[in-house]
KOLGU-92879 format. One record per residue: residue in three letters; x, y, z of N, C-alpha, C, CB in turn. Coordinates in steps of 0.2 Angstrom, whole numbers, m for minus. Atoms other than C-alpha are relative to their C-alpha. Glycine has a CB too. Example, Ala and Ser with C-alpha at 12.3 -4.5 7.8 and 13.67 -1.06 7.14 Angstrom:
# KOLGU-92879
+------+-------+--------+-------+--------+---------+-------+-------+--------+-------+--------+---------+-------+
| resn | neast | nnorth |   nup | caeast | canorth |  caup | ceast | cnorth |   cup | cbeast | cbnorth |  cbup |
+------+-------+--------+-------+--------+---------+-------+-------+--------+-------+--------+---------+-------+
|  ALA |     4 |     m6 |     0 |     62 |     m22 |    39 |     4 |      6 |     0 |     m5 |       0 |     6 |
|  SER |    m4 |     m6 |    m1 |     68 |      m5 |    36 |    m4 |      5 |     3 |      2 |       2 |    m7 |
+------+-------+--------+-------+--------+---------+-------+-------+--------+-------+--------+---------+-------+
//
This chain:
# KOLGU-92879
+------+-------+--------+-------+--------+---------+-------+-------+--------+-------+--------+---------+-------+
| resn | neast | nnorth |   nup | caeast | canorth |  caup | ceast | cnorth |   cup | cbeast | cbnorth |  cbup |
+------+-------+--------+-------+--------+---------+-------+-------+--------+-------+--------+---------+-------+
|  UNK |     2 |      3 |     7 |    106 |     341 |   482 |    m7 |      4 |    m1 |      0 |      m7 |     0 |
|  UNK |     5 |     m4 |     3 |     93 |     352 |   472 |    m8 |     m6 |     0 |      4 |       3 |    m9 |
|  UNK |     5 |      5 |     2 |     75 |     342 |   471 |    m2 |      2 |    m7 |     m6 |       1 |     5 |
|  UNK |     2 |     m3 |     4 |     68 |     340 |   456 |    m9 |     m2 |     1 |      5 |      m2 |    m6 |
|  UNK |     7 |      1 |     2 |     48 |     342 |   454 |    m1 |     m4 |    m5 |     m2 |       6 |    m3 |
|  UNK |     2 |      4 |     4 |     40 |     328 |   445 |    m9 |      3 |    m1 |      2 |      m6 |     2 |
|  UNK |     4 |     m4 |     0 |     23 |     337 |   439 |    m8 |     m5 |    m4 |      3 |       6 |    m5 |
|  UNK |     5 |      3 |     2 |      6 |     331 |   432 |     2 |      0 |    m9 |     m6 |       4 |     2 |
|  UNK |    m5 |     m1 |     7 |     13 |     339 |   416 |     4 |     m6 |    m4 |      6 |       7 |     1 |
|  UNK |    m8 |      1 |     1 |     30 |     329 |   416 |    m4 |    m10 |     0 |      7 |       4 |     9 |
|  UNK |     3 |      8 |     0 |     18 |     310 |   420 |    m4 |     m1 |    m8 |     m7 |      m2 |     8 |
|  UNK |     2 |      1 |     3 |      9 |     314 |   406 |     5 |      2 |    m8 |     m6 |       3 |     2 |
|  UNK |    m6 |      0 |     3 |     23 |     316 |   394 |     5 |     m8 |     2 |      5 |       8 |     2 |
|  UNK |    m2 |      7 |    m1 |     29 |     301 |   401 |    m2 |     m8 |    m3 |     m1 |       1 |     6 |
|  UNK |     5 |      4 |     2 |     14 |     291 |   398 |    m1 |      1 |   m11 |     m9 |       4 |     6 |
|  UNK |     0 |      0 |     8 |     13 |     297 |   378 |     6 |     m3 |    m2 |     m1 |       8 |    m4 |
|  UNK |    m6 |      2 |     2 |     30 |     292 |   377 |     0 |     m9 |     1 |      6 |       5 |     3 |
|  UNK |     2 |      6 |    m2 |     23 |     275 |   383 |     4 |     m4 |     4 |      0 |      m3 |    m5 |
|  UNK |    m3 |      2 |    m9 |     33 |     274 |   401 |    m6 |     m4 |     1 |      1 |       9 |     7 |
|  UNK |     5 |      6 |    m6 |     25 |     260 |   412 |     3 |     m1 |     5 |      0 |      m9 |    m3 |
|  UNK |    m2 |     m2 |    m8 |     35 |     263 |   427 |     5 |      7 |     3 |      5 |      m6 |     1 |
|  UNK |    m2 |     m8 |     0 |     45 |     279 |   434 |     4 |     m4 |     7 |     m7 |       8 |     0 |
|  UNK |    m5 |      2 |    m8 |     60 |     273 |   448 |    m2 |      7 |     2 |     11 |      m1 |    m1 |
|  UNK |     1 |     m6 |    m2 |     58 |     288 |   460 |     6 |      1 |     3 |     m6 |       2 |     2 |
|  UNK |    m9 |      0 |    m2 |     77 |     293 |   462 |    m2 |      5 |     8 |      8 |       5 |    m7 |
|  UNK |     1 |     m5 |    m7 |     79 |     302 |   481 |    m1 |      7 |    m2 |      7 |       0 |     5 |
|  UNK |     1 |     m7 |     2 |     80 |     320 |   473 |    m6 |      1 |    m3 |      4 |       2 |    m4 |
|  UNK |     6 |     m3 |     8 |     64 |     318 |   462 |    m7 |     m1 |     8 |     m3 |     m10 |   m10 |
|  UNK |     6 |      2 |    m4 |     45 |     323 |   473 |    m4 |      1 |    m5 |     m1 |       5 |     8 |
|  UNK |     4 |      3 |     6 |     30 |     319 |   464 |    m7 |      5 |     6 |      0 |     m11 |    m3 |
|  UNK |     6 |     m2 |    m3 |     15 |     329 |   467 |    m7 |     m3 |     0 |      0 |       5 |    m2 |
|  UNK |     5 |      5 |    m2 |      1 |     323 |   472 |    m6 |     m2 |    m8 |     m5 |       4 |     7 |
|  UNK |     4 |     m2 |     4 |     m7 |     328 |   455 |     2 |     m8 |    m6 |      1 |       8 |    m3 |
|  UNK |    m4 |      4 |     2 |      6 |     318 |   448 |     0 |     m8 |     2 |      5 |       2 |     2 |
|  UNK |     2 |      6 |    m3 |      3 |     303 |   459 |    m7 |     m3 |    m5 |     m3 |       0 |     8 |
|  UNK |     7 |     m1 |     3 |    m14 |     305 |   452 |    m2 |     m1 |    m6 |     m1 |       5 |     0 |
|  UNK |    m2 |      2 |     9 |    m11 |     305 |   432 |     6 |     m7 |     3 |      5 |       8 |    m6 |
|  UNK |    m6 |      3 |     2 |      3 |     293 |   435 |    m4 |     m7 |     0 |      7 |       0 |     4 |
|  UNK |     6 |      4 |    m3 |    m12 |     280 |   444 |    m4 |     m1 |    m7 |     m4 |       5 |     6 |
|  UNK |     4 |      2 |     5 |    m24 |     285 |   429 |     3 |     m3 |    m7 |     m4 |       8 |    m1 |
|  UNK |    m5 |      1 |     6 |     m9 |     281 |   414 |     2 |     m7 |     2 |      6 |       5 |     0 |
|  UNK |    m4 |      6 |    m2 |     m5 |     265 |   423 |     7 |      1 |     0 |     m2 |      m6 |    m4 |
|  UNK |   m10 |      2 |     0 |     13 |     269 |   426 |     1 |     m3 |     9 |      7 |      10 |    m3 |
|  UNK |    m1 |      1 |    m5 |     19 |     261 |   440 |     8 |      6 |     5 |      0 |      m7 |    m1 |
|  UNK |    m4 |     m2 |     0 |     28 |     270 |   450 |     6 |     m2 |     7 |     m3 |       5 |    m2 |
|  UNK |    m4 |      4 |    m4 |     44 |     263 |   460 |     5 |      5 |     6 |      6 |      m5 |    m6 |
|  UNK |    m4 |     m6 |     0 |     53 |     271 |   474 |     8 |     m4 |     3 |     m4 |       6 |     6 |
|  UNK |    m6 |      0 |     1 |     70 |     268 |   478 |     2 |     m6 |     5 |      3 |       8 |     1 |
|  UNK |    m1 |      5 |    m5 |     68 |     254 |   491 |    m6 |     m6 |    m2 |     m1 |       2 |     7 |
|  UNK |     2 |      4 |     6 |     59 |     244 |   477 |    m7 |     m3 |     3 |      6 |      m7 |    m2 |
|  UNK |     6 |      1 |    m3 |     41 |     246 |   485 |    m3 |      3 |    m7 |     m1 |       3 |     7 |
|  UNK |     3 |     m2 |     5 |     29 |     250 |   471 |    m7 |      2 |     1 |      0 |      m3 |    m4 |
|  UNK |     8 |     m2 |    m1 |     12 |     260 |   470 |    m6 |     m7 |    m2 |     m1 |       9 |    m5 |
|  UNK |     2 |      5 |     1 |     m2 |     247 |   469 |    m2 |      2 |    m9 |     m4 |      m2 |     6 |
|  UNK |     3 |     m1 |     6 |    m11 |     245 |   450 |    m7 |      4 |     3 |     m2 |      m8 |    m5 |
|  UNK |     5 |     m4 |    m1 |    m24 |     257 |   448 |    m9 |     m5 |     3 |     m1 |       4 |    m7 |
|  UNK |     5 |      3 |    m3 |    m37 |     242 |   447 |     1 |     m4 |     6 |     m2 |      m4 |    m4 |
|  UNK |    m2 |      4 |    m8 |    m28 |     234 |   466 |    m4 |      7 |     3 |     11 |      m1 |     5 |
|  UNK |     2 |     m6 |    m7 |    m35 |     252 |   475 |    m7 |     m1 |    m2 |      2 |       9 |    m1 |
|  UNK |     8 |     m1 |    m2 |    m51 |     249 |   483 |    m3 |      5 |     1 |     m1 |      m3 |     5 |
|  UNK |     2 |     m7 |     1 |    m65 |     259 |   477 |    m3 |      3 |     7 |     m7 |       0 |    m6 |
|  UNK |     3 |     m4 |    m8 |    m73 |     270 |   491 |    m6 |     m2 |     1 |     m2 |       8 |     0 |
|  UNK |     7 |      3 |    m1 |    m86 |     262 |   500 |    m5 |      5 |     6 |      2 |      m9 |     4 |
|  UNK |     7 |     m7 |    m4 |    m99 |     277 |   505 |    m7 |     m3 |    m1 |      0 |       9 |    m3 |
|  UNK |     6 |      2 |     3 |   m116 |     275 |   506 |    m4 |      6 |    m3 |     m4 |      m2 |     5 |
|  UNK |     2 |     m3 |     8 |   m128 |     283 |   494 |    m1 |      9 |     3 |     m8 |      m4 |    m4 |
|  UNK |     0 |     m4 |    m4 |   m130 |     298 |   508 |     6 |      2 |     0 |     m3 |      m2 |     6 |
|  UNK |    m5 |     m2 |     2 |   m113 |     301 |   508 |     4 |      2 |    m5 |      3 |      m2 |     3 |
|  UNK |    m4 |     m5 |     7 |   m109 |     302 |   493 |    m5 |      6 |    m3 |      2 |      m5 |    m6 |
|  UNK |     1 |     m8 |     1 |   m122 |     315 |   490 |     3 |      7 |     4 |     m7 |       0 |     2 |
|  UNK |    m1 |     m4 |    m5 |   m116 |     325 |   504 |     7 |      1 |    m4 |      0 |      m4 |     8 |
|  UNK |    m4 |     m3 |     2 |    m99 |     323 |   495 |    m1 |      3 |    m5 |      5 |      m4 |     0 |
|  UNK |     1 |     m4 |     5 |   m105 |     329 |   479 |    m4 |      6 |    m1 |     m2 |      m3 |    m2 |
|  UNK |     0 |     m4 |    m3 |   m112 |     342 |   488 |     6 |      5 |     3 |     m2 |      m2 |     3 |
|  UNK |    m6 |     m6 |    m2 |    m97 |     348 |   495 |     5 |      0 |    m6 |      5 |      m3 |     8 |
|  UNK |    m5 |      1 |     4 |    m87 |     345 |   479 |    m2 |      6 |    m4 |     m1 |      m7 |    m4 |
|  UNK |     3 |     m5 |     4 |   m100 |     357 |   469 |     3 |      8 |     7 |    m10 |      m2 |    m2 |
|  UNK |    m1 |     m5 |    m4 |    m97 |     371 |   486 |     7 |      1 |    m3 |     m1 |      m1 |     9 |
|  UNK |    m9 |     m3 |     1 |    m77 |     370 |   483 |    m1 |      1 |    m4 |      7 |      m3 |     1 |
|  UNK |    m2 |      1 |     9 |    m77 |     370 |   464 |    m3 |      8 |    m1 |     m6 |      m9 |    m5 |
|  UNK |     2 |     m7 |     2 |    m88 |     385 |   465 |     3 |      7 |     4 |     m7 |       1 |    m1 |
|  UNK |    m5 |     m3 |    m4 |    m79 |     392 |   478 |     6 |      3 |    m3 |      1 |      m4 |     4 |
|  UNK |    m8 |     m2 |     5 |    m62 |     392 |   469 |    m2 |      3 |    m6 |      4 |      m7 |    m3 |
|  UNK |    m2 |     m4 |     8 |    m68 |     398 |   452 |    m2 |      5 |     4 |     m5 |      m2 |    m9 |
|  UNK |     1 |     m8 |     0 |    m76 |     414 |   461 |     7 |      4 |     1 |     m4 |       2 |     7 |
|  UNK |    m8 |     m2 |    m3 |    m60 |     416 |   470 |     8 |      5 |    m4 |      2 |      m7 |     2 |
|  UNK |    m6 |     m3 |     5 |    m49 |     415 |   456 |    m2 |      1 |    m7 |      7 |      m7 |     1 |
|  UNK |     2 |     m3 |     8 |    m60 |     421 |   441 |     1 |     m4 |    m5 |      4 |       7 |    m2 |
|  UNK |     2 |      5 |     4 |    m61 |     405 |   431 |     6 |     m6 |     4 |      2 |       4 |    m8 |
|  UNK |     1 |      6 |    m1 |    m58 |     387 |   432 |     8 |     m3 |    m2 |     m7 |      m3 |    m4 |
|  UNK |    m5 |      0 |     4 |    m41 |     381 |   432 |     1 |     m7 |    m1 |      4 |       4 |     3 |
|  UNK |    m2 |      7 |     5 |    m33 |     364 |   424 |    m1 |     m4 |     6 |     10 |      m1 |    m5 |
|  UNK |     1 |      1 |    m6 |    m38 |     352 |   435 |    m4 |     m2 |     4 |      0 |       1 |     1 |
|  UNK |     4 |     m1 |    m4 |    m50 |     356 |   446 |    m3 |     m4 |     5 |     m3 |       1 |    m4 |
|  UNK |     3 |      4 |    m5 |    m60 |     344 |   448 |     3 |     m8 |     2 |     m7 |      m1 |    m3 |
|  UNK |    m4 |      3 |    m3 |    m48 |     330 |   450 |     5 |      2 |     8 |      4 |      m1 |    m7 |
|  UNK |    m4 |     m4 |    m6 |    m38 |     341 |   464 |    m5 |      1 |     5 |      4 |       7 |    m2 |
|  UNK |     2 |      1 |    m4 |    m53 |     342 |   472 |    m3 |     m8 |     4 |     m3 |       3 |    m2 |
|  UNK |     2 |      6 |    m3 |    m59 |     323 |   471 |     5 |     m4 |     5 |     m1 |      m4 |    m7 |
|  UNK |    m5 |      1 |    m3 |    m40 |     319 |   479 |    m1 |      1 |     7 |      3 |       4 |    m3 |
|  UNK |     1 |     m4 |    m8 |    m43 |     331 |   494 |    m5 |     m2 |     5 |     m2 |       6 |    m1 |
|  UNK |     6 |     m1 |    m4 |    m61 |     328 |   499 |     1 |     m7 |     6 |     m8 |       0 |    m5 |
|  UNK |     0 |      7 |    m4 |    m57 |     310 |   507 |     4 |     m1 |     5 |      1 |      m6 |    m4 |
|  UNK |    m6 |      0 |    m3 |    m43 |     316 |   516 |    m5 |      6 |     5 |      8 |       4 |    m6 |
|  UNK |     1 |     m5 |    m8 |    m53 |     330 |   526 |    m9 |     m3 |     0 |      1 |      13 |    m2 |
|  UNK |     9 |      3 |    m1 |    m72 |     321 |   526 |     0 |     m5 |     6 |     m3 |      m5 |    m8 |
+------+-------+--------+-------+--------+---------+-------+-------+--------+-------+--------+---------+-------+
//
């Protein structure tokens, strides 16, 4: 069975059309970007064993101190300018795909 891509693009077409939840059938993968907007649009989203992502205000904020989070806003500005050198301008995004990432490898 073919997968189908669920995109950042495809949540936010979702969200204007004024979706508030999104079953996630076994063929559909959702990208992280997608998780992401779907979170910021409040859609919920359901997966196929009737577990649901939490509301955006249930996720607990990040608890760093004020040292760390300079440190991250440090490393946030390194990648960000890192990538536009790389790839000669700034692409859709950015800085949300970075905010995503950094907590995952810090």
């Amino acid at each position: 069975m073919p997968k189908r891509f669920i995109t950042e693009r495809d949540i936010g077409a979702y969200s204007a059309q004024g979706m508030t939840e999104l079953v996630i059938e076994p063929d559909m993968v959702l990208t992280d970007m997608a998780v992401e907007r779907a979170r910021a649009a409040k859609i919920r989203l359901i997966r196929p064993d009737g577990v649901s992502t939490p509301p955006v205000s249930a996720v607990a904020p990040d608890a760093t101190s004020p040292v760390q989070s300079q440190a991250r806003s440090e490393v946030h500005a390194q990648v960000r300018a890192a990538v536009i050198a790389r790839l000669g301008g700034e692409p859709e995004g950015l800085d949300a795909i970075i905010a995503a990432v950094l907590p995952r490898v810090s």
